[in-house]
Phi, psi and omega in degrees: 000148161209141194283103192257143185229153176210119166278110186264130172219204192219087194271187180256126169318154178050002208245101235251308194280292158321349182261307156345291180300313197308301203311328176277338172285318173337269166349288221272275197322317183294307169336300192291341171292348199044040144295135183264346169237142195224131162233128148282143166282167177256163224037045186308348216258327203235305200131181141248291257286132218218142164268343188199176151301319172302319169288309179304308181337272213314336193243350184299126176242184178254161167310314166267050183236175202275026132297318193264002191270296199269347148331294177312327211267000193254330185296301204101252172222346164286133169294119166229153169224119227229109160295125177230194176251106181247123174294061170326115201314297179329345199058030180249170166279110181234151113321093190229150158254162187232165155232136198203136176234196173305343206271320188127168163316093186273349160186172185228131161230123158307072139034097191277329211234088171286165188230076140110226193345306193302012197250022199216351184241319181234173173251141170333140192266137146262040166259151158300148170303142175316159144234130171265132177256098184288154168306338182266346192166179158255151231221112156268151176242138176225181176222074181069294211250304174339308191286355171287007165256078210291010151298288191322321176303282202310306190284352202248006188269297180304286193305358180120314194328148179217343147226133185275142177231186196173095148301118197217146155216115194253109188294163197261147185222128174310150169190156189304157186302138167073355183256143173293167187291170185297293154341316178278334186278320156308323154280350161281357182269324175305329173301281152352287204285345205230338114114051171223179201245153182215129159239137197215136183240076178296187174221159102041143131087152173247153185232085223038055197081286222277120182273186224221144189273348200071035210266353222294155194214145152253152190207128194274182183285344192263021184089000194248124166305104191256011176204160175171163169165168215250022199225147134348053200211176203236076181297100168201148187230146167259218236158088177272079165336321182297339185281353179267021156293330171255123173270002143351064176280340194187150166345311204225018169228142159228148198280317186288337221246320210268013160308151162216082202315323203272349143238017182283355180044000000 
């Protein structure tokens, strides 16, 4: 089995040294827990709500810069996936994730699909999200928005990924009484449809105004949310990762295999 964790938390704009600690507090708690994977929201490193480019400037590092050097050296043996604010070698601005073990930065992916404000701040990644190869398995990254491009699943699906991970900060959006946020239902359908495992970590807390949904949820291959909460805490299931290997539905169905790209335009 492996024991997937997600810190929902709450970081603060702009406060870099307080945001540091929590994250690292994070850490040490998924350890003590004998998690083998830990997800941070995204832009854990910073804050969101940004007033300009300029305020995202002020607070933005690098990939190789000494945050994601003590993220690494605090995993351990734990797998983390941490969304920061990245100072690119290009001098632009991503939305980024890191993937990182004891070993160091095993990747970074730039946020392809920004969401309203943030197209005023970074520029977009043109790379595909990673399927990272983990101790535990390969492990695809998406980041918040991503996931509403069932392309984006689908390519981290064909490619292997057997758990999707997504750092989010998911602004609260109305919805009926008694319903999960929208955001989660789409990620149980991509779990499903892709026949994979998802983990998604949101954060906390109102922020300049904007509240926040607290969505964060794990979700098995058949699509069912199997840990979550709306609180401060530290979210974990443990996860038999082999199972998203059968693409199996039936007797006489596989989600990957019975596609037909060629009439999908």
């Amino acid at each position: 089995m492996t024991r997937v964790a997600c810190a929902q938390l709450a970081p603060r704009i702009g406060e870099l040294a307080e945001n540091r600690a929590r994250t690292l507090a994070a850490i040490r708690a998924a350890r003590l827990r004998d998690a083998d994977v830990l997800v941070l929201p995204e832009l854990a490193s910073s804050g969101y709500v940004f007033a300009d480019e300029a305020e995202a400037r002020s607070v933005a590092v690098p990939a190789g810069g000494p945050l994601l050097a003590d993220w690494a050296r605090a995993a351990g043996k734990l797998t983390v996936v941490a969304g920061f604010c990245e100072l690119g070698d290009d001098g632009a601005l991503y939305n980024s994730a890191a993937v990182l073990d004891g070993h160091g930065v095993r990747a970074v992916y730039r946020k392809t699909h920004l969401w309203d404000r943030e197209r005023l701040v970074f520029t977009p990644g043109d790379l595909p999200p990673p399927v990272v190869r983990t101790k535990v398995g390969p492990v695809g990254v998406l980041i918040c928005y991503d996931l509403e491009f069932p392309e984006l699943t689908r390519s981290l699906a064909l490619r292997g990924a057997e758990l999707i991970v997504a750092p989010v900060n998911w602004p609260v959006v109305p919805r009926p009484q008694g319903e999960r946020p929208p955001e989660v239902v789409q990620a149980m359908a991509a779990a499903r449809t892709n026949r994979v495992f998802v983990a998604i970590c949101d954060r906390t807390g109102t922020e300049r105004g904007q509240r926040w949904t607290a969505g964060t949820s794990i979700i098995d291959e058949s699509g069912w949310v199997v840990a979550e909460s709306t609180e401060d805490t530290l979210v974990v299931a443990d996860l038999d990762l082999s199972r998203a290997r059968d693409k199996a539905i039936s007797e006489r169905n596989d989600v990957l295999a019975d596609r037909r790209p060629e009439l999908y335009g």
